[in-house]
N, C-alpha and C positions, 0 to 999 in steps of 0.2 A: 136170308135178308134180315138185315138189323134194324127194328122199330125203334123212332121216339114217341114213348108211350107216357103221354099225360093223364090220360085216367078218365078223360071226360068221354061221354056215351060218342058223341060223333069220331073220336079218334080212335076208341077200342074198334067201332065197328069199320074200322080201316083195315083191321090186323084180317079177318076172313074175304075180306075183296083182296085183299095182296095176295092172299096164299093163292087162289081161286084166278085173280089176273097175269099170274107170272108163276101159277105151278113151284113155288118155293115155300118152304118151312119159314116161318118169321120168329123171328128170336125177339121181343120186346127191351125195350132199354130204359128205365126210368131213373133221370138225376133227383137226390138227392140235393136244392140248395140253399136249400131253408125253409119250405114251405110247410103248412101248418096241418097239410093232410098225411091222412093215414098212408103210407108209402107200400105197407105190406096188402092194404087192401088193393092197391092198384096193379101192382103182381099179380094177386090172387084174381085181378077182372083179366089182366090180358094172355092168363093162363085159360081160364075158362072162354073168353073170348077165339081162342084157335093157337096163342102163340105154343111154339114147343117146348121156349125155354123164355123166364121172366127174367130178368138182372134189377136189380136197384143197387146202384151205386153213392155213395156219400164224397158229393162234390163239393159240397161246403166249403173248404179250404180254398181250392182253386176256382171257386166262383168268384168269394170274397179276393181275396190276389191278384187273377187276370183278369176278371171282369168288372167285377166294383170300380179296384183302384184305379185300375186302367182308364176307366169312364173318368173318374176323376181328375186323374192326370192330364187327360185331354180335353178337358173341359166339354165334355160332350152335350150337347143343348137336353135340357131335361125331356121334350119329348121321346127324346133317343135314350133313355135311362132305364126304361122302362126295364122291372126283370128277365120277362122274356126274349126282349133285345139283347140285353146286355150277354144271355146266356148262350144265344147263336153258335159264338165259335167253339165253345165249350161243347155245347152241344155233338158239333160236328165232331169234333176231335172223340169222343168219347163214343158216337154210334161209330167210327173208324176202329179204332179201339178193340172194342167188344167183335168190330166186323170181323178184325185179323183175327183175335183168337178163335170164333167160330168156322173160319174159314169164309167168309159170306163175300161175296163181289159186290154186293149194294147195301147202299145203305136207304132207310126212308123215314119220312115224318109228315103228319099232315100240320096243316096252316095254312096263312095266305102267302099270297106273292113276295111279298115282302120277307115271310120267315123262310120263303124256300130259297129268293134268291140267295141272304143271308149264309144261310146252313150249306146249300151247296158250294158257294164261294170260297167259305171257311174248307169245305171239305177237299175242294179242288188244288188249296194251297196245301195240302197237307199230302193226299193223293189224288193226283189227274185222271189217275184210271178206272175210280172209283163209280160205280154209277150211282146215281145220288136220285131218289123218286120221292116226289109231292104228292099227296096223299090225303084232299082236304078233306076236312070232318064232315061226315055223312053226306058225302056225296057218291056218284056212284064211277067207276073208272069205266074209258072208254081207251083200251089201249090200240094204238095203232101201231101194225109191225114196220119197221124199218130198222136198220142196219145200224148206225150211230147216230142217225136224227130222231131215234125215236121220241114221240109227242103223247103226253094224256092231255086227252080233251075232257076236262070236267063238264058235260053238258048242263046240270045242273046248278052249277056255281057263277052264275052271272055271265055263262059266256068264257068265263074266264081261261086261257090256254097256257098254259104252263111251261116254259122250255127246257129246251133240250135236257133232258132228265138222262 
């Protein structure tokens, strides 16, 4: 399974509830798009955190190009500007990415609703078959088994239920 791995405490400790909820090795994925943190330490957390292998990518170029300009060009309302927004489909596209070359059928990230509808949407137009998992920061996963509807119920996060992952 391929992480989006930000660095922050509630998201590293995603990487060991994933391995542990779904029995898979997690590969971590951290874009590079300008941000002013140290890149290599957040490797080194979600190595030591459980993942098996860390990637940091330098997405800079294609941040700035398809998502910058993009936003611009659509005149997108400044609430929706926001870096993190803007970087969703990038995002997707790039834990797709990394997914094929490790062989992995899922991809995951945590965040809220909003960033998961995003990222799987993105990833859905890219591959349908992809299974795409919400992962939110320091909460704890309640996986429920079923066949293609399978649901995590975040008990923790406001109640909050997640779909179709």
């Amino acid at each position: 399974m391929v992480f989006a791995c930000s660095g922050s405490a509630g998201n590293l400790a995603a990487i060991p509830r994933l391995a542990s909820a779904f029995g898979a090795e997690i590969v971590a994925l951290t874009l590079d798009v300008g941000q002013a943190a140290g890149l290599e330490g957040v490797r080194q957390a979600a190595l030591t955190a459980g993942a098996v292998r860390a990637h940091v990518l330098d997405a800079r170029d294609e941040f700035a190009r398809h998502c910058i300009a993009a936003s611009l060009d659509e005149q997108a309302p400044a609430a929706a500007t926001a870096g993190h927004v803007l970087a969703r489909p990038l995002i997707a596209r790039k834990l797709i990415e990394i997914a094929r070359i490790e062989g992995a059928a899922a991809i995951a990230h945590s965040g809220d609703h909003d960033d998961h509808a995003g990222i799987e949407a993105a990833a859905r137009a890219i591959d349908p078959t992809i299974r795409v998992i919400a992962a939110p920061d320091g909460t704890p996963l309640d996986v429920a088994p079923g066949v293609h509807s399978t649901r995590f119920f975040i008990s923790s996060y406001l109640g909050l239920e997640l779909l179709q992952l």
